[in-house]
mmCIF entry with sequence, helices, sheets and N, C-alpha, C, O atoms, coordinates in Angstrom:
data_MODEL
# 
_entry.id   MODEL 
# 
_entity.id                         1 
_entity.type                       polymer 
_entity.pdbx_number_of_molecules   1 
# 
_entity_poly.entity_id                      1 
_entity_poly.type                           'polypeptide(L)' 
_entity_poly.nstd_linkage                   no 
_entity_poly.nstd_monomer                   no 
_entity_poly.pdbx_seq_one_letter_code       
;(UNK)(UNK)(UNK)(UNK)(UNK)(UNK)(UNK)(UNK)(UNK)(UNK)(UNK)(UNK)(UNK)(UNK)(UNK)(UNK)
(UNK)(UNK)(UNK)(UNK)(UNK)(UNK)(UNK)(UNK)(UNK)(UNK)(UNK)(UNK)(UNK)(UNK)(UNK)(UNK)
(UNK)(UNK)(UNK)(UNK)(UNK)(UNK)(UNK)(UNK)(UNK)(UNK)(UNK)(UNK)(UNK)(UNK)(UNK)(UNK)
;
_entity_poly.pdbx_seq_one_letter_code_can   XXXXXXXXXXXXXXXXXXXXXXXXXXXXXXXXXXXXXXXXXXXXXXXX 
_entity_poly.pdbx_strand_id                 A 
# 
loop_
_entity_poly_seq.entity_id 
_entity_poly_seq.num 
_entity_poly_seq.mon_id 
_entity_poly_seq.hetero 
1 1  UNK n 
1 2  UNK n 
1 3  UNK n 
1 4  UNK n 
1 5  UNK n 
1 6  UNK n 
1 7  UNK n 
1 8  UNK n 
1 9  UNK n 
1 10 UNK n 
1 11 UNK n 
1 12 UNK n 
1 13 UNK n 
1 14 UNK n 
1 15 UNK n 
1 16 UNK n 
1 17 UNK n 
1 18 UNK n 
1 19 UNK n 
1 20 UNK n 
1 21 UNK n 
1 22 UNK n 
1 23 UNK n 
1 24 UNK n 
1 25 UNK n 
1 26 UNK n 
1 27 UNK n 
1 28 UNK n 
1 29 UNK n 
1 30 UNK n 
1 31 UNK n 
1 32 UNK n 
1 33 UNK n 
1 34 UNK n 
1 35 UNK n 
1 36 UNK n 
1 37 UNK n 
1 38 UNK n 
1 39 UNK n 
1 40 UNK n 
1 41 UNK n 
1 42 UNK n 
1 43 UNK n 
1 44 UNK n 
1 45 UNK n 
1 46 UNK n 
1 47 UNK n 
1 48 UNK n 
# 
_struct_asym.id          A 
_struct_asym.entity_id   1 
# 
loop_
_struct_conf.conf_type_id 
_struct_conf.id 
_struct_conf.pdbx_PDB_helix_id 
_struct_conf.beg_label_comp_id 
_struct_conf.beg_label_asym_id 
_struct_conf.beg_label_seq_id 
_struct_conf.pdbx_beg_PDB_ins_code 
_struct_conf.end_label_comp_id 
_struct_conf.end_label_asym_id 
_struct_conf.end_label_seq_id 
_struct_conf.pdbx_end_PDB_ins_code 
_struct_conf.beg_auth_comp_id 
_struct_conf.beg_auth_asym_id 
_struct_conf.beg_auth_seq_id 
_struct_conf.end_auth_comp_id 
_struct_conf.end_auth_asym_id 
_struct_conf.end_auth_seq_id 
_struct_conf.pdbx_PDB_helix_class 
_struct_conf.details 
_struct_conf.pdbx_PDB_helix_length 
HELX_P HELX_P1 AA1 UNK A 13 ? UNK A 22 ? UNK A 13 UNK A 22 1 ? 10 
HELX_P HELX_P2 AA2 UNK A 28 ? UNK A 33 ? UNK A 28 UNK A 33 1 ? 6  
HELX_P HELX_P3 AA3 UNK A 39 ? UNK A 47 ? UNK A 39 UNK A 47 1 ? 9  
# 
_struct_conf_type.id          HELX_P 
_struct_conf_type.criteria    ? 
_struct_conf_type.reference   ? 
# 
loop_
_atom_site.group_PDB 
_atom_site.id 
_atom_site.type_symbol 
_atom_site.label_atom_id 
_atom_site.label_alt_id 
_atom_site.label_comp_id 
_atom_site.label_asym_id 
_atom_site.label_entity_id 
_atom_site.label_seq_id 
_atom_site.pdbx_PDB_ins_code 
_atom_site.Cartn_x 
_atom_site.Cartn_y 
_atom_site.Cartn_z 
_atom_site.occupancy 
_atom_site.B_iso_or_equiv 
_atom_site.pdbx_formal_charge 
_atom_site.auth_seq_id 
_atom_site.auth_comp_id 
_atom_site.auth_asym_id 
_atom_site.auth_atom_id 
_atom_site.pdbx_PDB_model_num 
ATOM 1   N N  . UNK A 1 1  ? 62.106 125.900 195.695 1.00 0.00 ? 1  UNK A N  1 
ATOM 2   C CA . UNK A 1 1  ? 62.226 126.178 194.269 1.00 0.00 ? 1  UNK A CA 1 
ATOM 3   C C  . UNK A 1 1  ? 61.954 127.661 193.987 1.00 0.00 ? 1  UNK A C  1 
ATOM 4   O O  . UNK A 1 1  ? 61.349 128.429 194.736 1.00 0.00 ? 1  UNK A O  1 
ATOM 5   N N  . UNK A 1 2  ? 62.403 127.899 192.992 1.00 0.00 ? 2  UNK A N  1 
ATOM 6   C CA . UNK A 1 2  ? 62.439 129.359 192.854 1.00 0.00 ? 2  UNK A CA 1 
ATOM 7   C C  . UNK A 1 2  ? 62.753 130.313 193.162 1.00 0.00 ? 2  UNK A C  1 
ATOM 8   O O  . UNK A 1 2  ? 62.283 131.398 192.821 1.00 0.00 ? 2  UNK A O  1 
ATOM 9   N N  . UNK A 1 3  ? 63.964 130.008 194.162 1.00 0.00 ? 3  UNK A N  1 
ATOM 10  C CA . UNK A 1 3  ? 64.372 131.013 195.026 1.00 0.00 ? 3  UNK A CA 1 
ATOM 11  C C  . UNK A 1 3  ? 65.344 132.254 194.654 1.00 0.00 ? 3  UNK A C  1 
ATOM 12  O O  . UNK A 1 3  ? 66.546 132.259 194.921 1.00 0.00 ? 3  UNK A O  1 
ATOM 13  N N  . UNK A 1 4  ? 64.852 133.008 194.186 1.00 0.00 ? 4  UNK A N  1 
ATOM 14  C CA . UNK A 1 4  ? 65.718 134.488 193.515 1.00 0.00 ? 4  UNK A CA 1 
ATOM 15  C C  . UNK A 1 4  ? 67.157 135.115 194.102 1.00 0.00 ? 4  UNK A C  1 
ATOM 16  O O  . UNK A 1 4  ? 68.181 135.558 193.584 1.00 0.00 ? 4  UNK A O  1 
ATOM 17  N N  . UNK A 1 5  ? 66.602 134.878 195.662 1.00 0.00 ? 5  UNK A N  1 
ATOM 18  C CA . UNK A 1 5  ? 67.929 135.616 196.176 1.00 0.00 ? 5  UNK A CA 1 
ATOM 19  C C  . UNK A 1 5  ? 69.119 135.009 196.292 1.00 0.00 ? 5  UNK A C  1 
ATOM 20  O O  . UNK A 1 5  ? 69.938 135.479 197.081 1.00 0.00 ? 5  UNK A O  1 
ATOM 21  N N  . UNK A 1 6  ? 69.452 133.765 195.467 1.00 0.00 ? 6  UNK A N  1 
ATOM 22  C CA . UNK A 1 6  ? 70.909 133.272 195.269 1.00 0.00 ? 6  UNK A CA 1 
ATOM 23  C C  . UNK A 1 6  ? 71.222 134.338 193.949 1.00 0.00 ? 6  UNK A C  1 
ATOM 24  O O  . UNK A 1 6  ? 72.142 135.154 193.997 1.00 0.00 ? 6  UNK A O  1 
ATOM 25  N N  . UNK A 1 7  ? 70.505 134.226 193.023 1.00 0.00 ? 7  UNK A N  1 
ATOM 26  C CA . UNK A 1 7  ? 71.077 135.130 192.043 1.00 0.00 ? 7  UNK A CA 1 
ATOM 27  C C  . UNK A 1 7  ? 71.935 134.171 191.462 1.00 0.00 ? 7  UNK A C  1 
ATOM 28  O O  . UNK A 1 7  ? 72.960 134.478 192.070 1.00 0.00 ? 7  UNK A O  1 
ATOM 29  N N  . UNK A 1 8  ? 72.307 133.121 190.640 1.00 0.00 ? 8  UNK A N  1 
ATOM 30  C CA . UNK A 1 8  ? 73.430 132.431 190.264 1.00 0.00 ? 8  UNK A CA 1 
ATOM 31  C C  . UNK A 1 8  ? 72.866 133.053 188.925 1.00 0.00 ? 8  UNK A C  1 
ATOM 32  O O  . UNK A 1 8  ? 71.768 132.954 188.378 1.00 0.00 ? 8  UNK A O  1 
ATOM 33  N N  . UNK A 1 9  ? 74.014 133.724 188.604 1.00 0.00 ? 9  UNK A N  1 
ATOM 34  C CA . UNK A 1 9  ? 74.077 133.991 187.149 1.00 0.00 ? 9  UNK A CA 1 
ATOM 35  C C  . UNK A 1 9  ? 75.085 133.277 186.124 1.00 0.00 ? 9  UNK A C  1 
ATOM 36  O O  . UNK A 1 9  ? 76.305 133.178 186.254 1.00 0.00 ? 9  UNK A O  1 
ATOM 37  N N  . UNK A 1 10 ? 74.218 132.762 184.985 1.00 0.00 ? 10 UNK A N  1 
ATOM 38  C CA . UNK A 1 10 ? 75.514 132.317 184.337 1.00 0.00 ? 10 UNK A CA 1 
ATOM 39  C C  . UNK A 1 10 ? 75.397 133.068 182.941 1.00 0.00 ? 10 UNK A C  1 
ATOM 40  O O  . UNK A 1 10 ? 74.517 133.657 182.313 1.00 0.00 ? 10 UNK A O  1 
ATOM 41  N N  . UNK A 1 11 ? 76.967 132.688 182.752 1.00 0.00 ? 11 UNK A N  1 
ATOM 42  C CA . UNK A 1 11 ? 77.583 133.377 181.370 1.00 0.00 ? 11 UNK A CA 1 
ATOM 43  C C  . UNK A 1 11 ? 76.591 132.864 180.013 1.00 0.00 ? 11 UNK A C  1 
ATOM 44  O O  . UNK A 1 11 ? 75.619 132.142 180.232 1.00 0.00 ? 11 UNK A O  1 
ATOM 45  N N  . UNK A 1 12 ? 76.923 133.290 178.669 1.00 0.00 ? 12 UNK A N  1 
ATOM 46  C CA . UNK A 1 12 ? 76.441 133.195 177.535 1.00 0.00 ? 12 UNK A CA 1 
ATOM 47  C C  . UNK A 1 12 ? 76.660 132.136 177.104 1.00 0.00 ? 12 UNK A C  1 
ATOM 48  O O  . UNK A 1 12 ? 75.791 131.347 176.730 1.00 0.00 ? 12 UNK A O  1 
ATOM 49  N N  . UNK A 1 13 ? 78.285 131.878 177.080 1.00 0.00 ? 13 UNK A N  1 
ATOM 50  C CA . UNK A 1 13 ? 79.117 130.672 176.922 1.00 0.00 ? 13 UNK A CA 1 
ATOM 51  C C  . UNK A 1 13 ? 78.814 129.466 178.101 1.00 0.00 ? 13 UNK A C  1 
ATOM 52  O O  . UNK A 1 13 ? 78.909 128.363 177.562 1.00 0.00 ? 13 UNK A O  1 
ATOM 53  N N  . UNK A 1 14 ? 78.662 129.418 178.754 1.00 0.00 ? 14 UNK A N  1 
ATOM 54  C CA . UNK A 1 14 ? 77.735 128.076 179.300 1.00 0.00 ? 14 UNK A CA 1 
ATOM 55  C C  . UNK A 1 14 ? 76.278 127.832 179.442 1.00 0.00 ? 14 UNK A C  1 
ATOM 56  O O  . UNK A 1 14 ? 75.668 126.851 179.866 1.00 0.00 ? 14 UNK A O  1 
ATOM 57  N N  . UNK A 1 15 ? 75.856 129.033 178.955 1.00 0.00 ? 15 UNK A N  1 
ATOM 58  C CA . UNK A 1 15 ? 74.435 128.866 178.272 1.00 0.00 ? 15 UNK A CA 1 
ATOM 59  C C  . UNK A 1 15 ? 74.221 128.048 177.300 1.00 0.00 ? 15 UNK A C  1 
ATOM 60  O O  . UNK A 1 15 ? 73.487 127.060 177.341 1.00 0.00 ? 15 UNK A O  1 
ATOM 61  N N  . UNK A 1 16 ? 75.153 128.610 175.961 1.00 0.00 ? 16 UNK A N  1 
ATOM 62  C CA . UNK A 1 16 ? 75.594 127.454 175.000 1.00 0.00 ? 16 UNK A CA 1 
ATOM 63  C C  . UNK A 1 16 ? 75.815 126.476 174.992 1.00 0.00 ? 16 UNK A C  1 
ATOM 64  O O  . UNK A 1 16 ? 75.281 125.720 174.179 1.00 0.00 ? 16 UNK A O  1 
ATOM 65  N N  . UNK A 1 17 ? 76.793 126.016 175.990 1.00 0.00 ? 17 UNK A N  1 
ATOM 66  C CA . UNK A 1 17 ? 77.170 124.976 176.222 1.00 0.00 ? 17 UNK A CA 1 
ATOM 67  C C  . UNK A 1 17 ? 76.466 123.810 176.246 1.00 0.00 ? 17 UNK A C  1 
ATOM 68  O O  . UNK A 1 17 ? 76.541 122.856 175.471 1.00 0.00 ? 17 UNK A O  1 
ATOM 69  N N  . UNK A 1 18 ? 75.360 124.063 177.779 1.00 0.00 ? 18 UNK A N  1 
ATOM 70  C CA . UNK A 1 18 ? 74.670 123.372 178.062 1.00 0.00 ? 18 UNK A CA 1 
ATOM 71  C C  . UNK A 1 18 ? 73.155 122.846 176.878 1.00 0.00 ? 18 UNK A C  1 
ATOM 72  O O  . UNK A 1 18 ? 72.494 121.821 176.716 1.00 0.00 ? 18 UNK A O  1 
ATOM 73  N N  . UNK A 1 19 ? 73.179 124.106 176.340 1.00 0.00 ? 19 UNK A N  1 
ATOM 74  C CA . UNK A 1 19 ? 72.157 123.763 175.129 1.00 0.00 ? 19 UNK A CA 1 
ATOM 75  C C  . UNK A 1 19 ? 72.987 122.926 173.905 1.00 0.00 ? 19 UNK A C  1 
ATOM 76  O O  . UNK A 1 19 ? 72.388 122.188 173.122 1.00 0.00 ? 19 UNK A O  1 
ATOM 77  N N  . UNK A 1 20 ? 74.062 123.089 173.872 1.00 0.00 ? 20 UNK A N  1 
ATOM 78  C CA . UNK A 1 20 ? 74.334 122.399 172.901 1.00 0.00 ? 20 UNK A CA 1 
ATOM 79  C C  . UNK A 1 20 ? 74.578 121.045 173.285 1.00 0.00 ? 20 UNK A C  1 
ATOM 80  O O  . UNK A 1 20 ? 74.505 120.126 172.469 1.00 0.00 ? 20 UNK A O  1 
ATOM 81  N N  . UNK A 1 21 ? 74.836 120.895 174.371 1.00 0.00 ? 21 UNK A N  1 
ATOM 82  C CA . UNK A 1 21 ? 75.310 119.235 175.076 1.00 0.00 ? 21 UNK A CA 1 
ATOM 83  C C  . UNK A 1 21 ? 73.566 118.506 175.249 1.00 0.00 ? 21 UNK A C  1 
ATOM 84  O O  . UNK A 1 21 ? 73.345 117.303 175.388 1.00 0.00 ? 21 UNK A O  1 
ATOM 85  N N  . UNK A 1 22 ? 72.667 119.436 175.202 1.00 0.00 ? 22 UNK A N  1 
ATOM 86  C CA . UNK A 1 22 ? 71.145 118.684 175.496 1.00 0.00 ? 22 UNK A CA 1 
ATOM 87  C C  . UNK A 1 22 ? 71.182 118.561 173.715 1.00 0.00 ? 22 UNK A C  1 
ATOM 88  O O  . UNK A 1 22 ? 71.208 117.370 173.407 1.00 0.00 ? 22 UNK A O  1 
ATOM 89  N N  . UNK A 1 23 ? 71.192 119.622 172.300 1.00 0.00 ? 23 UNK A N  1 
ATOM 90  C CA . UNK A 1 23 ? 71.115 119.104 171.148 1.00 0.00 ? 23 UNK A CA 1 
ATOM 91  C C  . UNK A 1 23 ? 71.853 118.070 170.615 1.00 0.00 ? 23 UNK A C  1 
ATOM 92  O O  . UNK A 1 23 ? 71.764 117.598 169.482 1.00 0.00 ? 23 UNK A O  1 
ATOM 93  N N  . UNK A 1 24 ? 72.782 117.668 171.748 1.00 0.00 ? 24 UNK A N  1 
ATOM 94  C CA . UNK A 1 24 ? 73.719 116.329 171.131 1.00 0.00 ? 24 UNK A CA 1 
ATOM 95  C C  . UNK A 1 24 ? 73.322 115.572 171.660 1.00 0.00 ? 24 UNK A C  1 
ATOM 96  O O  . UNK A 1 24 ? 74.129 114.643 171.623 1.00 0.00 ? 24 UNK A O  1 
ATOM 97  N N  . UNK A 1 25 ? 72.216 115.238 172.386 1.00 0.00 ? 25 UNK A N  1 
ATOM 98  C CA . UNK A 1 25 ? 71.803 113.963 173.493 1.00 0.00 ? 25 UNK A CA 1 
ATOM 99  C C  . UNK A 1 25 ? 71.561 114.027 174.915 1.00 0.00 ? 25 UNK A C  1 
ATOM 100 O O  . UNK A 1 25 ? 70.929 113.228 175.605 1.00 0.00 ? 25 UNK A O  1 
ATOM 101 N N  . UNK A 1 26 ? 72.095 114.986 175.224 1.00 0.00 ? 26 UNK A N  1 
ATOM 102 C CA . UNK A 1 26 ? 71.855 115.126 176.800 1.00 0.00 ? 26 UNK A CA 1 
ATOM 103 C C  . UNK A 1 26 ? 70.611 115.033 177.280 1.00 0.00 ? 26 UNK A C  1 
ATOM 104 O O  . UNK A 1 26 ? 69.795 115.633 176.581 1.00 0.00 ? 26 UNK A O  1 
ATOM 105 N N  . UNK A 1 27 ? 70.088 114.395 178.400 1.00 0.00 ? 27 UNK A N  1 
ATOM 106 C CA . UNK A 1 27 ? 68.642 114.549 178.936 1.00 0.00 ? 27 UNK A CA 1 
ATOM 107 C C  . UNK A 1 27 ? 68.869 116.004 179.796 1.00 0.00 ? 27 UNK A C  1 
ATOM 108 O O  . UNK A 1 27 ? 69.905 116.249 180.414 1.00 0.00 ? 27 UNK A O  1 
ATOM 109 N N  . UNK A 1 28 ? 67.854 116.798 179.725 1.00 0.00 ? 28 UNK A N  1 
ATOM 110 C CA . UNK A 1 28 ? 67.834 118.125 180.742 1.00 0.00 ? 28 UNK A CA 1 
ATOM 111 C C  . UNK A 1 28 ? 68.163 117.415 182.388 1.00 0.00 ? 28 UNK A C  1 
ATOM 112 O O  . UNK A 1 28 ? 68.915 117.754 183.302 1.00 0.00 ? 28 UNK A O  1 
ATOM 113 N N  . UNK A 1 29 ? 67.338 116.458 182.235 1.00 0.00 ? 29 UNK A N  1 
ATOM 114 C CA . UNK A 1 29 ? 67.702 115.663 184.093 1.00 0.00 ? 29 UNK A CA 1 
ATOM 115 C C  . UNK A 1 29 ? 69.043 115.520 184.164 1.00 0.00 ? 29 UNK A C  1 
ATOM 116 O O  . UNK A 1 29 ? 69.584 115.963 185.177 1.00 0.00 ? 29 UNK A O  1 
ATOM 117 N N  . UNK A 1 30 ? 69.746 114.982 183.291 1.00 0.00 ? 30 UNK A N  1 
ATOM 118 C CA . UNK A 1 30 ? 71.344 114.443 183.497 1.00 0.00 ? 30 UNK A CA 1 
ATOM 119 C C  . UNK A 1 30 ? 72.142 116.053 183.173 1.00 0.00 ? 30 UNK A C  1 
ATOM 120 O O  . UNK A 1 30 ? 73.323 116.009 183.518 1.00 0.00 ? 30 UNK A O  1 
ATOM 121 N N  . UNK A 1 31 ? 71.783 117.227 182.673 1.00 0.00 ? 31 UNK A N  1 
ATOM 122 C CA . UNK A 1 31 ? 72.771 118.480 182.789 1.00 0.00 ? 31 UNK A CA 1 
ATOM 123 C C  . UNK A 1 31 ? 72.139 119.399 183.578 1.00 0.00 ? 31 UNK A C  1 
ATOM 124 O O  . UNK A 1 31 ? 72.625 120.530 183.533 1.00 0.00 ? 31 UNK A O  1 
ATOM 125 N N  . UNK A 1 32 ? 70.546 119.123 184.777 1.00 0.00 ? 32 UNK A N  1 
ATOM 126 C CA . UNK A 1 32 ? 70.389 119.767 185.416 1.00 0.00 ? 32 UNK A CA 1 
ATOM 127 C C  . UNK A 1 32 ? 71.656 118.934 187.088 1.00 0.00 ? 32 UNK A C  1 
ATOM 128 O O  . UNK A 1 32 ? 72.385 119.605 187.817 1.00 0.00 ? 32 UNK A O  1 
ATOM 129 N N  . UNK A 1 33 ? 71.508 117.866 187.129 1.00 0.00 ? 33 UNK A N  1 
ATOM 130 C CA . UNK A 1 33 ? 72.444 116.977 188.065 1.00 0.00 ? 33 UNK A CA 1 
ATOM 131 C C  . UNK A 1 33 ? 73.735 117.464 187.990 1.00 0.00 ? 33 UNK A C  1 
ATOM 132 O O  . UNK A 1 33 ? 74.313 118.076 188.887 1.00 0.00 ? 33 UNK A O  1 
ATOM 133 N N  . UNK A 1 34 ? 74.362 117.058 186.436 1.00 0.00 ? 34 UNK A N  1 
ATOM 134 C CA . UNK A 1 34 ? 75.969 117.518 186.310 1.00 0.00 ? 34 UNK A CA 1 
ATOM 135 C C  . UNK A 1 34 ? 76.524 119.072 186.631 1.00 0.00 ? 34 UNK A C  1 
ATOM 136 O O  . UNK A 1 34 ? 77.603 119.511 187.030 1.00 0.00 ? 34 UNK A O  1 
ATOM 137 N N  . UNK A 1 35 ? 75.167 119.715 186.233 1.00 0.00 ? 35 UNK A N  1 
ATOM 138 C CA . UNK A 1 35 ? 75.606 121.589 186.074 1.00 0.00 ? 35 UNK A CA 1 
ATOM 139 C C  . UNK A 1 35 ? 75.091 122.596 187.423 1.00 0.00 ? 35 UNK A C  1 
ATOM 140 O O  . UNK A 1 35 ? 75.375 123.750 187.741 1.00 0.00 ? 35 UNK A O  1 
ATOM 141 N N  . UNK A 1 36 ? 74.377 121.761 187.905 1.00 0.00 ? 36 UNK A N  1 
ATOM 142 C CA . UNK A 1 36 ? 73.771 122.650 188.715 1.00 0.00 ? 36 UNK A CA 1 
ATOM 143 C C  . UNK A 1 36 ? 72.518 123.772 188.982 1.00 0.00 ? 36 UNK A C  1 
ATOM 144 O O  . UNK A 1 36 ? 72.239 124.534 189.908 1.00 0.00 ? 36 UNK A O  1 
ATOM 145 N N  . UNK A 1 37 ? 71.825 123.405 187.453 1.00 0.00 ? 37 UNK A N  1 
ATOM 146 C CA . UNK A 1 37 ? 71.284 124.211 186.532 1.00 0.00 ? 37 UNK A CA 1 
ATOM 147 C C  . UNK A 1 37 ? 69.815 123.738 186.816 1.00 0.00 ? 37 UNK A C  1 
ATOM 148 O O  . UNK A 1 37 ? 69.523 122.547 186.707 1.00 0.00 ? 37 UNK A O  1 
ATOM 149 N N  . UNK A 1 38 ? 68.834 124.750 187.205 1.00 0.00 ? 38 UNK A N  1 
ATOM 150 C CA . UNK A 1 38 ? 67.360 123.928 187.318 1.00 0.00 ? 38 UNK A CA 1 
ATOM 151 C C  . UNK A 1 38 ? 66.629 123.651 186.100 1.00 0.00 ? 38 UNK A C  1 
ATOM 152 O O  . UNK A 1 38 ? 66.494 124.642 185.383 1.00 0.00 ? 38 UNK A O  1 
ATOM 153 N N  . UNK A 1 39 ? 66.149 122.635 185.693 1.00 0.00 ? 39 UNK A N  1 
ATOM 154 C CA . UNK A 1 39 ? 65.162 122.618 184.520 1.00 0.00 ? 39 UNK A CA 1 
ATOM 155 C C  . UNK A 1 39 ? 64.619 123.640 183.700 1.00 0.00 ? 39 UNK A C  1 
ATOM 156 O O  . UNK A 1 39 ? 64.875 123.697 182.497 1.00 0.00 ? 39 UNK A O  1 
ATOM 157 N N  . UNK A 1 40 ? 63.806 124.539 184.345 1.00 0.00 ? 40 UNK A N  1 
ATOM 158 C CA . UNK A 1 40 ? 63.223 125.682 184.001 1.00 0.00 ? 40 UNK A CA 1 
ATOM 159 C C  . UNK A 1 40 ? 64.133 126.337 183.507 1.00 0.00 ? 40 UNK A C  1 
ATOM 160 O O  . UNK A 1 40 ? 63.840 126.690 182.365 1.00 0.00 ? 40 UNK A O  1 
ATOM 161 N N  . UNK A 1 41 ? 65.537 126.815 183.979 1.00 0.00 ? 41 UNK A N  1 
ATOM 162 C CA . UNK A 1 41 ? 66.268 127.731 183.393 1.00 0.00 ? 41 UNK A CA 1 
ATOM 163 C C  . UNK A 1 41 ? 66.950 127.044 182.220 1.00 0.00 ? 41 UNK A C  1 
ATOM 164 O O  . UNK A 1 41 ? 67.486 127.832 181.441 1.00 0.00 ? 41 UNK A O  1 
ATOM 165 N N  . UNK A 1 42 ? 67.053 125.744 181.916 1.00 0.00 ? 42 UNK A N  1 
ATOM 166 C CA . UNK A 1 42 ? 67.763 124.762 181.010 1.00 0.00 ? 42 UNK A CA 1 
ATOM 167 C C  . UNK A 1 42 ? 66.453 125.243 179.783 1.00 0.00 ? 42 UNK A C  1 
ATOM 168 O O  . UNK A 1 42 ? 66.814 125.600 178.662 1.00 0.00 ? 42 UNK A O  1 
ATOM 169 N N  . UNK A 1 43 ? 65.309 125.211 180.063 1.00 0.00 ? 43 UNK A N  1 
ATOM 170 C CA . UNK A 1 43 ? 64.303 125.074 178.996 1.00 0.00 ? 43 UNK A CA 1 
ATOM 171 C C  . UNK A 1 43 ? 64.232 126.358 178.634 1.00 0.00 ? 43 UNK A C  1 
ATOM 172 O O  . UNK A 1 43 ? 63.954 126.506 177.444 1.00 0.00 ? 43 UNK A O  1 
ATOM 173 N N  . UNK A 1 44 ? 64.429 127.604 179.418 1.00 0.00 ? 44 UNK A N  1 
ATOM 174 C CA . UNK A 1 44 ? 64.558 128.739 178.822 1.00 0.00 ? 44 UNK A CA 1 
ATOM 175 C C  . UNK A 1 44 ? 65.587 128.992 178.171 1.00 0.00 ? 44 UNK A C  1 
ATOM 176 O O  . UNK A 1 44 ? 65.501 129.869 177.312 1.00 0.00 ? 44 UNK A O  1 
ATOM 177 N N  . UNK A 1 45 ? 66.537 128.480 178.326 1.00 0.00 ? 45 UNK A N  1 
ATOM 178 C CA . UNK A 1 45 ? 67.920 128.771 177.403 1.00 0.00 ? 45 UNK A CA 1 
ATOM 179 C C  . UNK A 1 45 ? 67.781 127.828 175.843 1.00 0.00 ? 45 UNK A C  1 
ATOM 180 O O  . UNK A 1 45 ? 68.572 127.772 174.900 1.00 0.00 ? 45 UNK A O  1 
ATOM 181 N N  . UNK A 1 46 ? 66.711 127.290 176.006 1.00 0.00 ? 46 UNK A N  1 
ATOM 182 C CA . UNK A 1 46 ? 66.833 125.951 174.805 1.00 0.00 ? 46 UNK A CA 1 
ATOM 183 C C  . UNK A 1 46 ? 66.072 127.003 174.486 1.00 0.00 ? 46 UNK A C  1 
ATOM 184 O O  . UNK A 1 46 ? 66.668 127.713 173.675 1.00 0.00 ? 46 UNK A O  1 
ATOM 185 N N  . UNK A 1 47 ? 64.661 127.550 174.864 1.00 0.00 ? 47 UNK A N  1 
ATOM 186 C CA . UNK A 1 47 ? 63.840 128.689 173.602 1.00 0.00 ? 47 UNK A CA 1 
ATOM 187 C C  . UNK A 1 47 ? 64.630 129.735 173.193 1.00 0.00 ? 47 UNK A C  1 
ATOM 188 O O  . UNK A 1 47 ? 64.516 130.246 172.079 1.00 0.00 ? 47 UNK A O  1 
ATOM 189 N N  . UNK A 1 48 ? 65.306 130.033 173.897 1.00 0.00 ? 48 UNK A N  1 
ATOM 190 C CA . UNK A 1 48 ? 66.032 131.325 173.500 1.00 0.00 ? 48 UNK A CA 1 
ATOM 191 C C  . UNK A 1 48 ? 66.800 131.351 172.434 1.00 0.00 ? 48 UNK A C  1 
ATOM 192 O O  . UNK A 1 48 ? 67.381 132.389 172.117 1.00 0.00 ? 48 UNK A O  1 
# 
Protein backbone atom coordinates (compact mmCIF):
# COMPACT_ATOMS: atom_id res chain seq x y z
CA UNK A 1 0.00 0.00 0.00
CA UNK A 2 1.13 3.23 -0.68
CA UNK A 3 3.33 2.75 -3.15
CA UNK A 4 4.33 6.19 -4.98
CA UNK A 5 6.45 4.97 -7.68
CA UNK A 6 3.55 3.79 -9.99
CA UNK A 7 2.52 7.37 -10.14
CA UNK A 8 -1.09 6.59 -11.67
CA UNK A 9 -2.34 9.85 -12.23
CA UNK A 10 -5.77 10.58 -12.95
CA UNK A 11 -7.58 13.30 -14.82
CA UNK A 12 -10.12 15.95 -13.21
CA UNK A 13 -12.87 14.45 -15.23
CA UNK A 14 -12.67 11.02 -13.65
CA UNK A 15 -12.10 12.50 -10.47
CA UNK A 16 -15.60 13.75 -10.92
CA UNK A 17 -16.79 11.05 -12.10
CA UNK A 18 -16.03 8.76 -9.57
CA UNK A 19 -17.24 11.26 -6.85
CA UNK A 20 -20.21 11.74 -8.42
CA UNK A 21 -21.07 7.92 -9.00
CA UNK A 22 -20.21 7.48 -4.89
CA UNK A 23 -22.94 10.85 -4.42
CA UNK A 24 -25.44 8.75 -6.39
CA UNK A 25 -24.96 5.53 -4.34
CA UNK A 26 -21.88 4.01 -5.02
CA UNK A 27 -20.05 2.28 -2.04
CA UNK A 28 -16.18 3.56 -2.19
CA UNK A 29 -15.49 -0.53 -1.97
CA UNK A 30 -17.56 -1.18 -5.20
CA UNK A 31 -15.64 2.08 -7.31
CA UNK A 32 -12.39 1.27 -5.57
CA UNK A 33 -12.91 -2.69 -7.33
CA UNK A 34 -14.56 -1.27 -10.65
CA UNK A 35 -11.88 1.78 -11.09
CA UNK A 36 -8.90 0.77 -9.84
CA UNK A 37 -8.79 3.56 -7.47
CA UNK A 38 -7.54 3.03 -3.70
CA UNK A 39 -9.88 4.21 -0.96
CA UNK A 40 -7.72 6.85 0.37
CA UNK A 41 -7.44 8.55 -2.93
CA UNK A 42 -11.46 8.06 -3.49
CA UNK A 43 -11.86 9.90 0.05
CA UNK A 44 -9.55 12.59 -0.91
CA UNK A 45 -11.28 13.42 -4.02
CA UNK A 46 -14.76 13.34 -2.08
CA UNK A 47 -13.06 16.29 0.43
CA UNK A 48 -11.83 18.09 -2.22
Amino acid sequence: MGNHSTGKKFNEDFKKMVVDLYNTGSSVKDLCSEYGVSDVSIYRWIKQ
